[in-house]
C-alpha positions in Angstrom: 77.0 118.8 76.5 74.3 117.9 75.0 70.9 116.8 76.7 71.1 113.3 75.2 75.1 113.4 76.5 73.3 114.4 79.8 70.8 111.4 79.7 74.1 109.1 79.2 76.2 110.7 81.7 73.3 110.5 84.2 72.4 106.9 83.4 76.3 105.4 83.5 76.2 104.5 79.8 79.4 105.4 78.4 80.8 106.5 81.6 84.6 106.9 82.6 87.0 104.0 83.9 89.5 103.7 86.1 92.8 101.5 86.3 95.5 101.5 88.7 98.8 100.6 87.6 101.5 99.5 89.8 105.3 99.5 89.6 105.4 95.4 91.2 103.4 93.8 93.5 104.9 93.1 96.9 105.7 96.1 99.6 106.8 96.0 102.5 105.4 97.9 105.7 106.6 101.6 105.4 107.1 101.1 102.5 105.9 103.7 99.8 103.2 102.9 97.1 104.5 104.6 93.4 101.2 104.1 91.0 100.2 105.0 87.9 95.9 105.7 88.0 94.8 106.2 84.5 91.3 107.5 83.5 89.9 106.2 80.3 87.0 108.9 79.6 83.5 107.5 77.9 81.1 109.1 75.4 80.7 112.1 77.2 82.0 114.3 78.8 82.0 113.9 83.1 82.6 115.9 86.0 84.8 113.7 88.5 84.4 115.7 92.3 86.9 113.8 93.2 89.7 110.5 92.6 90.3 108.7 96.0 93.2 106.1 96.3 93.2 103.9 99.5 94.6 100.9 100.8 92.3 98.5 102.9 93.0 95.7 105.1 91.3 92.5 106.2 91.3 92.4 109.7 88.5 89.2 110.0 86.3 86.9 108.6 83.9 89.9 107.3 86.0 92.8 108.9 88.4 95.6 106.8 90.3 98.3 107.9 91.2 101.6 105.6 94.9 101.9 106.5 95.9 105.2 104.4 94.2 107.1 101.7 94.6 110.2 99.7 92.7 112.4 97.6 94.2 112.8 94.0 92.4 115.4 92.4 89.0 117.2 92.7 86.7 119.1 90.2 88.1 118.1 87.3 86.1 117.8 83.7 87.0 114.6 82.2 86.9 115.3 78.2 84.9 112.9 76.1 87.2 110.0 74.9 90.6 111.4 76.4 92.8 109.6 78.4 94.6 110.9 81.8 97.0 110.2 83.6 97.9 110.5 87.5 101.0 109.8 89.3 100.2 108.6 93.0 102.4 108.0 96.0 100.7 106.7 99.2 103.1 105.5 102.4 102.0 102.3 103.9 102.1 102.5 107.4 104.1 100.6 109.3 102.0 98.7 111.0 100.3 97.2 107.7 99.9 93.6 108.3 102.0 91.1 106.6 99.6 88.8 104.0 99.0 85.2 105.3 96.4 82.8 104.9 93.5 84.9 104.7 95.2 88.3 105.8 95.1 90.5 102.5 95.8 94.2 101.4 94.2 96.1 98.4 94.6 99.4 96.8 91.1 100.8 95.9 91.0 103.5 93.4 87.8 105.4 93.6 86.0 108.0 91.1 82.9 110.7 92.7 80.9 111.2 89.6 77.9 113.3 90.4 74.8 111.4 89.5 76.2 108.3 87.9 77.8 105.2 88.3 80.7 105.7 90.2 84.0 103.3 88.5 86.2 101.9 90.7 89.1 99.6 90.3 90.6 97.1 93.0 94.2 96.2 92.9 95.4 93.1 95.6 98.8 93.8 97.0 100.9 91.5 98.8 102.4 92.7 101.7 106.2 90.8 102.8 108.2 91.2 106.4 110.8 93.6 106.9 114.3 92.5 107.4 113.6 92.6 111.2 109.8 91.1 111.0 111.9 88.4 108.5 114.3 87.7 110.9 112.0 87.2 113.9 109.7 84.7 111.8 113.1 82.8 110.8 114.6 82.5 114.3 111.1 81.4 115.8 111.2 78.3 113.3 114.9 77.8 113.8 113.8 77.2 117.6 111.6 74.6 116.6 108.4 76.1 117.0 105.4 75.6 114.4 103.2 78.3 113.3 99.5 77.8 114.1 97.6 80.6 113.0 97.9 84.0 112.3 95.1 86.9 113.4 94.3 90.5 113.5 93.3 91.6 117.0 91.9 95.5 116.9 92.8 97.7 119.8 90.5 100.2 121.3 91.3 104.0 120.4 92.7 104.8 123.8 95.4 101.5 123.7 98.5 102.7 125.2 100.1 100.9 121.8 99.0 103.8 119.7 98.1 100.6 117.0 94.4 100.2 115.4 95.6 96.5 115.6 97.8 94.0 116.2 98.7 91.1 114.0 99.3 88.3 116.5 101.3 84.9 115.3 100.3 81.7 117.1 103.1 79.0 117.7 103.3 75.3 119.2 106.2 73.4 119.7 107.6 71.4 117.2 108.8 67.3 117.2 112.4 69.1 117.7 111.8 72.4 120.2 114.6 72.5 123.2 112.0 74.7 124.6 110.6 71.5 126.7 108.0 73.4 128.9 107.0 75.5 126.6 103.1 75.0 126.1 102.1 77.9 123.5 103.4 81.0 122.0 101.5 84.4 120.6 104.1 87.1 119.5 102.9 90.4 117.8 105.2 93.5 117.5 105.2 97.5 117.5 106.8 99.1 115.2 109.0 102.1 117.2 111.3 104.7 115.8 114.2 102.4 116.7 113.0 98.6 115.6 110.6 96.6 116.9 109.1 95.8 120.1 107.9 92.0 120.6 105.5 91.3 122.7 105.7 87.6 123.7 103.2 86.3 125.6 103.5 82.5 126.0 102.2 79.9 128.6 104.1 77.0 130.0 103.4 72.9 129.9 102.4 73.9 134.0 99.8 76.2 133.3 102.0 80.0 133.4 101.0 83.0 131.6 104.1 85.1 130.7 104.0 87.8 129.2 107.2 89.4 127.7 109.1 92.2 125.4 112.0 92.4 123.3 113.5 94.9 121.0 114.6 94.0 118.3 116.6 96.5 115.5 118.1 96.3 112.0 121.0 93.5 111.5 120.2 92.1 114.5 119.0 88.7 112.8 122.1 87.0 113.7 121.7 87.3 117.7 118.5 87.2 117.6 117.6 83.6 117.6 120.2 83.2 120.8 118.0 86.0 122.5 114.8 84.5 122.2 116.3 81.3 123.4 117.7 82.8 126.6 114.3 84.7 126.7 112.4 81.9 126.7 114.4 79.8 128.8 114.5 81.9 132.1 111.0 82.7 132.0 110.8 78.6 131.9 112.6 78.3 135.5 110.8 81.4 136.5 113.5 83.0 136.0 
């Protein structure tokens, strides 16, 4: 390289990009991210110490979370004007929260360019409920009850959860609930080996703190509703 290619390199002129490149949009928790990160070189050639591919998490107003990340490649010599191309797989976890209102994902793709401008691209994914996740939202409605917000709630280190967070959905009865002393309703869930574990923790018109769980598995959708009634109901007669 030249010392003028040096001057460039050094100064970010005619520097590398990066784009990520995604097989579709939407993912599920657990689900596994197959991408395509391509790196366009510039002018000259660059040393890239390393390509880092994460996925982030908004977790408040100002707050994000890193959720997974891998390291692609390191010490490579990006060759002036080539174009390269890496394949990347990267598992969400399972406890990636679902996108709603202002609850986002994003893929960052990251270059380490010594002495320069380091490129980086940002991809926004959107991130849909499992079957089980899908049919616990469902039933909830079908009860009558109304959504009334939606949060991330981080958990210290040591939680006995084993979860940097929770995402917690906030429900109110509706014009047409049968659940008659039912004040308010949070519900979050763990994912376990074998479903999920709700945790329901609700307050009655009289003032009660309850505070619940319910597995729930695969397939179950069709019960599921009926259990959440029943659930609901004794705890209503203190039962």
């Amino acid at each position: 390289m030249t010392w003028m290619g040096r001057l460039l390199s050094s100064a970010g002129i005619g520097a590398a990009r990066v784009d990520t490149l995604l097989g579709k949009e939407q993912y599920q928790p657990g689900e596994t991210i197959d991408a395509k990160v391509m790196l366009y070189a510039g002018r000259v050639d660059q040393r890239i110490d390393g390509i880092h591919f994460s996925v982030h998490s908004r977790i408040g107003s100002k707050e994000q979370a890193e959720i997974a990340h891998c390291t692609l490649a390191e010490g490579l010599l990006l060759k002036a004007h080539s174009v390269l191309e890496l394949p990347v797989k990267l598992a969400l976890p399972e406890f990636t929260p679902i996108s709603t209102g202002a609850i986002e994902s994003w893929l960052h793709t990251g270059l380490d360019i010594p002495k320069a401008i380091d490129p980086t691209d940002k991809d926004k994914i959107h991130i849909v409920p499992t079957e089980a996740q899908r049919a616990v939202l469902d039933s909830l409605e079908a009860l009558g009850l109304t959504p009334s917000g939606v949060e991330i709630e981080p958990l210290p280190m040591q939680s006995r959860l084993g979860l940097p967070f929770l995402q917690r959905w906030h429900y109110r009865p509706g014009p047409d609930c049968s659940l008659t002393t039912l004040a308010a309703l949070s519900l979050s869930w763990r994912p376990m080996v074998t479903g999920l574990e709700l945790l329901l923790d609700h307050q009655s018109t009289s003032g009660q703190d309850i505070n619940q769980t319910l597995m729930v598995t695969e397939g179950q959708g069709g019960k599921l509703k009926a259990q959440l009634r029943n659930l609901l109901s004794i705890s209503e007669i203190g039962g």
